[in-house]
GUFIMAR-775996 format. One record per residue: x, y, z of N, C-alpha, C in turn. Coordinates in steps of 0.1 Angstrom, whole numbers, plus 5000, padded with zeros to 4 digits. Layout:
N
XYZXYZXYZ...
This chain:
500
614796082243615896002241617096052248617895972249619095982257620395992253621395992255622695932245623495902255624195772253625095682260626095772266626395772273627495812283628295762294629495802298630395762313628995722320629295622328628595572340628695682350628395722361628695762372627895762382628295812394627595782408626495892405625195812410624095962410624195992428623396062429622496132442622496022453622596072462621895942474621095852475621295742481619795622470619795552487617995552487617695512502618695342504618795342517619195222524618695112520619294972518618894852515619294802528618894652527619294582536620194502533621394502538623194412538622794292528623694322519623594172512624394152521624293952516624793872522626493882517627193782528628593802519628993732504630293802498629893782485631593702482631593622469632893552472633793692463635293612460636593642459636093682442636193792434635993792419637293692410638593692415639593632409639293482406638293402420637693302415636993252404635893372403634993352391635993362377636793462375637693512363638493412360638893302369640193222368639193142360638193052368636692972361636393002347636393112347635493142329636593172321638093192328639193212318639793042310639192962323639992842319639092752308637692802311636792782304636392812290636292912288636693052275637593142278639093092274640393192275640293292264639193282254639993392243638493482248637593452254636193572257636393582272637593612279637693692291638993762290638493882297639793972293639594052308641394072311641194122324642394312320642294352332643094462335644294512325644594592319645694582312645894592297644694522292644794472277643594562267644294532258643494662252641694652248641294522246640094432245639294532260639794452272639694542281638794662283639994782280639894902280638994952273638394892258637594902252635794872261635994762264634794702270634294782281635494812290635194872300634895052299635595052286635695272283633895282278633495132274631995182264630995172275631395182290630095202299630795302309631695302318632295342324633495292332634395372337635595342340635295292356634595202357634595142370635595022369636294972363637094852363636694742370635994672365636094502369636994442369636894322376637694252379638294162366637294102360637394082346636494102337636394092325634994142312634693992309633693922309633593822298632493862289632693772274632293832265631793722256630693642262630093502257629693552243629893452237629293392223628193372218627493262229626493222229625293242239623893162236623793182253623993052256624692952257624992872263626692902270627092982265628593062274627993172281626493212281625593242292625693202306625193072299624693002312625892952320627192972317628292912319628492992326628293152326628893272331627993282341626593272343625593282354625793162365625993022362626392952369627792982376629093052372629993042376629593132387629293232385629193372393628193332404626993242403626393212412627093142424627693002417629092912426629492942435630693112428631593132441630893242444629293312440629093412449629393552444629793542430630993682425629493772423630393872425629094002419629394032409628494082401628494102385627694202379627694232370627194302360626794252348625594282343625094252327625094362319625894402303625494502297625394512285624194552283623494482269623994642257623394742261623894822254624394972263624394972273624994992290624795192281623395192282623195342279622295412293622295322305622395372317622995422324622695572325624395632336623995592348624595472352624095462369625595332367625795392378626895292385626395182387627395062381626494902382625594862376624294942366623694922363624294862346625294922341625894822329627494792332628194822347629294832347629694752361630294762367631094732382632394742388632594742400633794782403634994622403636194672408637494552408636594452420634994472425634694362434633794262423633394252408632894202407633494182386632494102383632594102368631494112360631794202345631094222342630794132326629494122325629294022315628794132304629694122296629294192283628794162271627594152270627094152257627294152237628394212244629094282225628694162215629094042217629093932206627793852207626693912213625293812207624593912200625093902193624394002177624093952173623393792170622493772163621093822158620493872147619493952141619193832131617693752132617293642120615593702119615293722110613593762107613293642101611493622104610893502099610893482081609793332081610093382066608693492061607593492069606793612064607293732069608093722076608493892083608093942093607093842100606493922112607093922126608093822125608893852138609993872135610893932145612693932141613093862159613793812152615093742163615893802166616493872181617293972181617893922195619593922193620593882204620994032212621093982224620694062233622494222233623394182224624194282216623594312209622594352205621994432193621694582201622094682194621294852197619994902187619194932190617894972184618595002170619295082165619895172153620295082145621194952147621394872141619894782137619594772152617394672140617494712131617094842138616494922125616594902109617894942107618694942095618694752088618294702102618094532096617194552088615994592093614494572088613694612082614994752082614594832066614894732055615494622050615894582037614494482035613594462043612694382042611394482045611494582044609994682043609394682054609894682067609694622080609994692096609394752100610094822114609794742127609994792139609594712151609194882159608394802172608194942182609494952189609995032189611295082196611995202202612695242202613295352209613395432195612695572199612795672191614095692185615195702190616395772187617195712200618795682197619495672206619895582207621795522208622095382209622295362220621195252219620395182234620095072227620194992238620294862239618894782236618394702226617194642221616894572238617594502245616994372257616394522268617494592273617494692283616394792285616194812272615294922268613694812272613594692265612194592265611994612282612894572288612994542302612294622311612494752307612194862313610694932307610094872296609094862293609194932278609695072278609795092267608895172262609395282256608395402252609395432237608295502226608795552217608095592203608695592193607395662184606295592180606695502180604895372179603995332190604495422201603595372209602395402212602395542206601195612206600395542198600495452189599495342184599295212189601095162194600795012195601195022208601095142220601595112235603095052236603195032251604495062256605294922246606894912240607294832234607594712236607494682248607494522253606194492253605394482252604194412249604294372229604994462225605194362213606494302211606694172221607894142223607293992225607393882213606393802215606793622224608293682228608793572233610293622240610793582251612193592256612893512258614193412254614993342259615993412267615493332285616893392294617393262296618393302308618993212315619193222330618093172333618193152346619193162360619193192371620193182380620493042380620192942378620792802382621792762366621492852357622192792345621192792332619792732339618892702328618792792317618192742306618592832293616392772291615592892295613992852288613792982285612392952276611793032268610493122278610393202281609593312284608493312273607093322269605793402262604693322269603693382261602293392263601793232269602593162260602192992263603292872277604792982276605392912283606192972291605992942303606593032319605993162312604693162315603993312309603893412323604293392334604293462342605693552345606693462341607893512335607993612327607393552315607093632305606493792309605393762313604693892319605693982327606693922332607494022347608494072338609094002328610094112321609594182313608294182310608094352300607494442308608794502318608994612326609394592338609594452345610594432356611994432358612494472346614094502351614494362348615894422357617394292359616794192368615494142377615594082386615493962381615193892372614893772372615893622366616393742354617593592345617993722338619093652328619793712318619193672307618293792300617693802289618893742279618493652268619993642258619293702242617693642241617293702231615993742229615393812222613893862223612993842207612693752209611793742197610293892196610493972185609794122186608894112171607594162177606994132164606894262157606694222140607394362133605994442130606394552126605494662120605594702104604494632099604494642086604394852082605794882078605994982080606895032072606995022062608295052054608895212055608295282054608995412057608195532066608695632069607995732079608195882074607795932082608396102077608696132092609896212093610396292106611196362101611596462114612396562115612896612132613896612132614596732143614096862138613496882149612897042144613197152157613697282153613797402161613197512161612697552172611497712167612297802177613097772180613897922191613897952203613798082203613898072219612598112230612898192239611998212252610898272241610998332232609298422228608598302219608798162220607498082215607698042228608198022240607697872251606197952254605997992255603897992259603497872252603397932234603197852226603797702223604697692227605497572226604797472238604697522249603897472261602597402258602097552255600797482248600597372238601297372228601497252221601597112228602697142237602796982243601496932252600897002256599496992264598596942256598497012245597496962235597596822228598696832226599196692219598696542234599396602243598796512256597096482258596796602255595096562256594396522244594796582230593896502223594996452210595796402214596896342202595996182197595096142208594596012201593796022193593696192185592796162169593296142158595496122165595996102146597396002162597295852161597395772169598795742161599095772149600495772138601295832138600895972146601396112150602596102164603696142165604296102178604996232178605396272192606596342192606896392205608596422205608896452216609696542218609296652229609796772234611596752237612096882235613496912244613697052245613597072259614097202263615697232267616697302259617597252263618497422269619497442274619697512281621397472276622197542267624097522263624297642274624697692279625097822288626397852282627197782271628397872261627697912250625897872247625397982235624798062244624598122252624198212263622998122270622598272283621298222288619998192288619698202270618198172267617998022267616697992268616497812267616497822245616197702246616097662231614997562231613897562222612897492223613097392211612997272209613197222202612297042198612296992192611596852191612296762178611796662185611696542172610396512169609896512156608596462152608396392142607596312140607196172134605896152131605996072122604096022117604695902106603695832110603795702098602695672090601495802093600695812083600795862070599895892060600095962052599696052044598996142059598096302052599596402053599296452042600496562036600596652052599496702060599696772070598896652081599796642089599396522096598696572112597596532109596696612121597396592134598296542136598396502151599296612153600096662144601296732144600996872140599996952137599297022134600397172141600097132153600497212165602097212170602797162157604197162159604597202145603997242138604397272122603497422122603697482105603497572102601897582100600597672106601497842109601297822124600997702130600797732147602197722153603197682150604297692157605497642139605797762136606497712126608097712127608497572128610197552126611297652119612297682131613397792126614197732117614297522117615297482112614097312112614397282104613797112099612597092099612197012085610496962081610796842083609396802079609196632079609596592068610396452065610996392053611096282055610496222041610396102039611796012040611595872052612495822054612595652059613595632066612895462072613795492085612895422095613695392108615195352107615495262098616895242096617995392096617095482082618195592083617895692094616695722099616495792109617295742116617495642121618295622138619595632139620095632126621795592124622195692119621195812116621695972114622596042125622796032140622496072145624296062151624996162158626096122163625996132175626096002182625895962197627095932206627995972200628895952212629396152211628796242208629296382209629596432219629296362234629596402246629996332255630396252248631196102252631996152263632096062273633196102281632496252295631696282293631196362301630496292308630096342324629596312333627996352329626796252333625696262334624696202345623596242345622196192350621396192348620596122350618396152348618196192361617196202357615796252367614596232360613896132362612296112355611296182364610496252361609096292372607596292363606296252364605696302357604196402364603796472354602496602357601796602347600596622352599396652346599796742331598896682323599096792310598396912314599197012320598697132326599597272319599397332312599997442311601297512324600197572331601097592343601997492351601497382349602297292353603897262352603497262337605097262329605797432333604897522329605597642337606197642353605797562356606397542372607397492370607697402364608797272364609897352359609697412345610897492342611097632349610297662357610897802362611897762377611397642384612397612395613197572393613397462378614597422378615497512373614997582362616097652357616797772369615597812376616097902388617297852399616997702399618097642408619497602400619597562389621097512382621197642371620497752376621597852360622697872368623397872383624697882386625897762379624897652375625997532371626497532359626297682354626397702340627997722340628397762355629597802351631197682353630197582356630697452356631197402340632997332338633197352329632397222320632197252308631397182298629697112304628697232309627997212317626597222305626097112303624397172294623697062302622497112298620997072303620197082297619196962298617896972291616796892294615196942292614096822296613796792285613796692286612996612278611296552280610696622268609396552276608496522263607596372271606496272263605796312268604696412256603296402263602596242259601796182273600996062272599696072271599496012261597896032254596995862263595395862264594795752267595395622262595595672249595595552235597095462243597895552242599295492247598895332259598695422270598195302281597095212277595995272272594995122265596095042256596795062251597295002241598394902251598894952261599894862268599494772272597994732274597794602282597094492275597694502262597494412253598894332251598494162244598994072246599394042254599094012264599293942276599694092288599994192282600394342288601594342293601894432308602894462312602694462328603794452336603494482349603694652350603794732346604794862344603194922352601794902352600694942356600295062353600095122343599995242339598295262339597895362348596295412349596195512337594895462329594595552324594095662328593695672343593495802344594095942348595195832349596495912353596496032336596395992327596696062309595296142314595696272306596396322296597596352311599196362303599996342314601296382305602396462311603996482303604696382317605396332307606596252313607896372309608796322319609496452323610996422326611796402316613096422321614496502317614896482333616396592335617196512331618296572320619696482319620896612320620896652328622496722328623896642326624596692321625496672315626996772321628296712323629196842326630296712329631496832331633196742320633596662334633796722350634396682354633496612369634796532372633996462384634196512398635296672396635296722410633896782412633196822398631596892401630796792404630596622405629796592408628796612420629196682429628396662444627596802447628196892432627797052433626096992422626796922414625396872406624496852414625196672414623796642423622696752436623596812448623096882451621896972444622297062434621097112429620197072423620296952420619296872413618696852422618896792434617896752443617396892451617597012452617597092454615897162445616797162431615597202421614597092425614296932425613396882424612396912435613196942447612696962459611197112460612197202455611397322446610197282437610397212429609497142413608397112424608397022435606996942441606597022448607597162459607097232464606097342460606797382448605697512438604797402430604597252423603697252421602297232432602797162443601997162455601097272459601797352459601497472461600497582456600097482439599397582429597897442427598097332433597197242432597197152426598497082423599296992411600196912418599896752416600696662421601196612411602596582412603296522406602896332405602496302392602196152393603196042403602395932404603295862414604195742402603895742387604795642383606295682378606895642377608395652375609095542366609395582351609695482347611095492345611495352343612595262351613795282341613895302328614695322320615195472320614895582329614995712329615195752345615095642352615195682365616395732372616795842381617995842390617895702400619195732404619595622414618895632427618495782429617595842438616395752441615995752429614695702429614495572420615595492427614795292419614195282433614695312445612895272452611695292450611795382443610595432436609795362423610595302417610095282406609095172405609195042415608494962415606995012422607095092436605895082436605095152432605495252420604895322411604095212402604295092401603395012391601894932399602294992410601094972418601594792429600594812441600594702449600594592442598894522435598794412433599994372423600594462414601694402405602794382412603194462421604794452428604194322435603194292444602994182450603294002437602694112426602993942413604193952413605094052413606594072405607193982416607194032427607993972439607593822440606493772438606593612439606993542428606893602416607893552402609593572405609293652411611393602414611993572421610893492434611493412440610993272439610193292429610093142419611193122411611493222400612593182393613893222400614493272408615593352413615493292430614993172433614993152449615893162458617493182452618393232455618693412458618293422453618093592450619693622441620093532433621593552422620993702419620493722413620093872403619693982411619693942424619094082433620294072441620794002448622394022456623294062447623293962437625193982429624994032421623894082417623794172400623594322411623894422416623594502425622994632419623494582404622794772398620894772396620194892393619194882388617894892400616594862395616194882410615694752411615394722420615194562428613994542434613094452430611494442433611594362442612694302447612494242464613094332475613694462474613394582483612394652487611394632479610194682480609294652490608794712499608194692515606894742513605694592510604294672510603794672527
């Protein structure tokens, strides 16, 4: 998991081809002011400052802040009209420039007021407006004995998160979290307001659970629930450099045979403060929703094989798990990703952390500078499980598993360091493929899209493979024949840049 942060510029991101020209933003702003004067707010005002401080200080031109989705469709149409560029941001916990924010050339459409949350009357689905954050579901669905597949931890955005496909503690049973996502209302580039699932515009359907911003503005997601009333987890710490062998080992093993306790989840953090000195810190979140006192999956993260310096398992519900947590603690600092993933290989992960940390322990002296990976070992079960109900385009090979997903998030105060960062990150990565190459270890080719640098959104699509990028790219220029969402929406990565 991640935690919301300043937007900012990542790393160098390959060449596109010239959009087309784009209109005047004061047009669109004047349109949707005269239209909805009290849900547009421009420069100056404190509404504003707010809207614009909760992704980053890129300043738009103006914010609007629809009601409905039919002040959706009002805001897609306008911006289409005169051509404005724009932004969507649902819970804007992407640090990537444009991706939940934009500059004085465009406007951004903000999400904050479609919080609508309505559950069935048996419980099995919930209704969720595309302003909702995982943390708040959650805490919905607790009062009705009820969870959803979602994002482990972290306020992130419920639409953002589906889009991107979605990983988190249920998936190791029920696969990636848009496939239990049993219906989408967007709104089209021409205005239209239709229903996405299995029975209608099902090709639609299929491209947003894991194609991104390309196609319409998600407004709501019908998500089917998990009869689940409570769990046990913990934030847990075992110390420092004298368990990572053991610690290593764990995450390997979990990757290769975690599919005998499929209830069992959890995820690594290696994190690196350089003001508590130079040792790493090994650390995890762990979860089970079964109910053996010692839960086989977790075996190898608990006592006596690797026993916790600091937190057990405790009985709890997704509601309070997710809203425990304080997410804005580094608010205002500069961040990035880096997603990569490798073989569940022992040495493998020893490669990864010995080049990177060899290339950024100078950035320690960068003021308010930490680091850390984060890593999902992926089990068979995960990917068999994704391509159920109708599945996903995201293409995940099972033979790719047993497999760690892998990501960099550095973090640090100011923005004169940005170009010392990026530098060594691309530096370290460069290192990571060279030494794993080197030992007989390829780094996998998928890249998923919610974790990605700006580096690499070229990358992300044709990580889901040919024949799918070939479906994705004719679904959005069925629904999007204008290309509105790939010209004027500019953040994110774009499945009609993609050159097979």
């Amino acid at each position: 998991m991640h935690f919301k942060d300043l937007l900012v510029p990542l790393f160098a991101v390959s060449a596109a081809a010239a959009p087309p020209a784009v209109g005047d933003p004061k047009k669109g702003c004047d349109a949707l002011a005269k239209k909805h004067p009290s849900s547009v707010f421009f420069p100056g005002t404190a509404r504003y400052d707010f809207e614009n401080e909760s992704t980053s200080w890129l300043g738009p031109a103006c914010i609007f802040t629809p009601q409905t989705s039919e002040d959706v469709s009002f805001a897609i149409k306008t911006v289409s009209q005169h051509k404005v560029k724009f932004a969507i941001r649902g819970g804007g916990a992407m640090p990537m420039d444009n991706a939940a924010n934009i500059g004085s050339e465009g406007i951004l459409i903000a999400n904050t007021n479609l919080t609508q949350m309505e559950i069935s009357e048996d419980h099995s689905l919930v209704s969720v407006g595309a302003g909702i954050k995982w943390p708040r579901l959650y805490a919905y669905l607790d009062q009705f004995g009820v969870t959803a597949n979602g994002i482990r931890m972290g306020d992130v955005g419920v639409i953002g998160y589906l889009l991107g496909g979605g990983i988190g503690f249920y998936s190791y049973e029920h696969g990636l979290s848009s496939v239990g996502v049993e219906s989408f209302e967007c709104v089209l580039a021409d205005g239209k307001l239709v229903k996405a699932s299995l029975t209608e515009n099902s090709d639609l359907f299929w491209a947003l659970r894991g194609g991104g911003n390309n196609y319409c503005h998600v407004t709501r997601a019908n998500i089917r629930t998990l009869d689940i009333p409570s769990i046990r987890a913990a934030p847990v710490s075992y110390g420092g450099p004298e368990i990572q062998d053991r610690y290593i080992q764990s995450l390997v093993e979990f990757a290769r045979y975690g599919d005998i306790d499929p209830k069992a989840s959890m995820e690594g953090q290696i994190r690196w403060v350089p003001s508590r000195g130079d040792d790493l810190f090994f650390d995890a979140f762990i979860f089970t929703s079964g109910d053996e006192a010692s839960p086989p999956g977790l075996q190898n993260f608990t006592a006596p094989v690797l026993p916790p310096t600091r937190g057990n398992l405790t009985t709890t519900t997704m509601g309070t798990w997710a809203n425990q947590f304080p997410y804005d603690t580094d608010k205002g600092n500069r961040k990035i990703f880096h997603f990569f993933s490798i073989p569940a290989e022992t040495r493998a992960m020893e490669i990864c952390l010995e080049k990177y940390y060899e290339v950024v322990r100078p950035l320690g002296a960068l003021d308010g500078f930490f680091t850390a990976f984060s890593i999902m070992p992926i089990t068979k079960h995960v990917i068999n499980q994704s391509v159920v109900n109708g599945g996903s385009p995201v293409g995940l090979d099972e033979n790719s598993a047993p497999s760690l997903w892998l990501v960099e998030s550095p973090s640090w105060a100011n923005a004169a360091d940005d170009a010392t960062v990026y530098k060594a990150h691309e530096e370290a990565n460069a290192k990571i493929n060279e030494a794993l190459a080197a030992e007989g270890f390829e780094p996998l080719a998928f890249v998923y899209l919610s974790d990605a640098s700006k580096a690499q959104l070229d990358d992300v699509f044709p990580s889901y493979g040919e024949e799918n990028v070939k479906k994705l790219q004719a679904i959005r220029n069925k629904y999007d024949p204008k290309s509105v969402f790939t010209n004027l929406q500019p953040g994110g990565a774009k499945v009609a840049h993609v050159e097979l």
